[in-house]
C-alpha positions in Angstrom: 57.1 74.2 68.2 57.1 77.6 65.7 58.3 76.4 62.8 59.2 79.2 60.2 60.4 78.9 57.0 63.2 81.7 56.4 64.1 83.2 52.9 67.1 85.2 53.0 68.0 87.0 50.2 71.3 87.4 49.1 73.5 90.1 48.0 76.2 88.3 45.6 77.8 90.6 43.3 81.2 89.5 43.9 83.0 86.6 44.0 84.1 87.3 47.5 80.6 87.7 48.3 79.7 84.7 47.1 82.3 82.8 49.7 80.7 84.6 52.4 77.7 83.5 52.0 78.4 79.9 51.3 80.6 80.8 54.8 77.1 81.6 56.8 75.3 79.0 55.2 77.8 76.2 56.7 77.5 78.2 59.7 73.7 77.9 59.9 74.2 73.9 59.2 76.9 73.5 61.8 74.5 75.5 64.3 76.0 79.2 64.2 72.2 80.3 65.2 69.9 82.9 66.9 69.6 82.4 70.9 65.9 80.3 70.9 66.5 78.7 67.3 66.7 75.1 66.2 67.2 74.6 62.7 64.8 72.0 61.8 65.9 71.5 57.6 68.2 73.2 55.3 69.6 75.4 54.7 69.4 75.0 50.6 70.5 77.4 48.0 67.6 78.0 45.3 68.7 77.2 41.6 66.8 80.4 40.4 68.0 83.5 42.4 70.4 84.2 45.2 68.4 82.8 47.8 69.1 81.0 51.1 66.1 79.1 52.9 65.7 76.8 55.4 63.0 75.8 58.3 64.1 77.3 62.0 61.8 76.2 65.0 61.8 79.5 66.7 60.4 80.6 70.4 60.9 84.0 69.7 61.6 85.6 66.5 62.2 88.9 67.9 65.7 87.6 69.2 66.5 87.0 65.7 67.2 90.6 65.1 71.2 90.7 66.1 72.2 87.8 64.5 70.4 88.5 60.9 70.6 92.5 60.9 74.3 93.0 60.5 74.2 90.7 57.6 71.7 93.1 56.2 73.5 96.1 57.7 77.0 94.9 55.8 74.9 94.4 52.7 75.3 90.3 52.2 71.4 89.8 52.8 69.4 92.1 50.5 66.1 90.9 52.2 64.4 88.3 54.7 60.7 87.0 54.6 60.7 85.1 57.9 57.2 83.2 57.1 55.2 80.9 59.8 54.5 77.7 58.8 52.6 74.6 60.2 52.0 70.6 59.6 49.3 69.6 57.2 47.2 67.8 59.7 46.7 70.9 61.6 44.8 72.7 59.1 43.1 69.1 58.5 41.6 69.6 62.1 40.1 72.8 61.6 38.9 71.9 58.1 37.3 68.8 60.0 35.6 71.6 62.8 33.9 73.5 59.6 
């Protein structure tokens, strides 16, 4: 499993813009996904900013690309930090190896 926690960050600046990105974020919960991708948690809204996240299991994040980009292209998603991420008890193993 490659879990990676995904931050996308969105471009509201209208209310019509808002409505498509509540739109893609009931997509991403009803599976509208990336070839390879299982979402894993989310998708939540922060409280702070304009910003989508949620936790993808991922085999390859370079297929990714077409189903992000023209989001970014049409100017909804401002920016994406894709971030790997693993359990606890993994870095507990090599913490136990030092």
């Amino acid at each position: 499993m490659a879990l990676h926690l995904v931050e996308l960050y969105l471009n509201v600046d209208s209310p019509e813009r808002a409505k498509t990105a509540v739109a893609a974020a009931s997509g991403l919960a009803s599976g509208n996904l990336p070839p390879g991708a299982l979402l894993v948690a989310g998708p939540w809204v922060s409280n702070e900013e304009a910003k989508l996240f949620f936790v993808l299991d991922l085999q390859d994040h370079s297929l990714t690309v077409g189903h992000f980009w023209p989001g970014m292209a049409h100017g909804l998603i401002a920016k994406r930090r894709l971030t790997p991420i693993v359990e606890l008890k993994q870095l507990q193993e090599v913490v136990e190896k030092l």
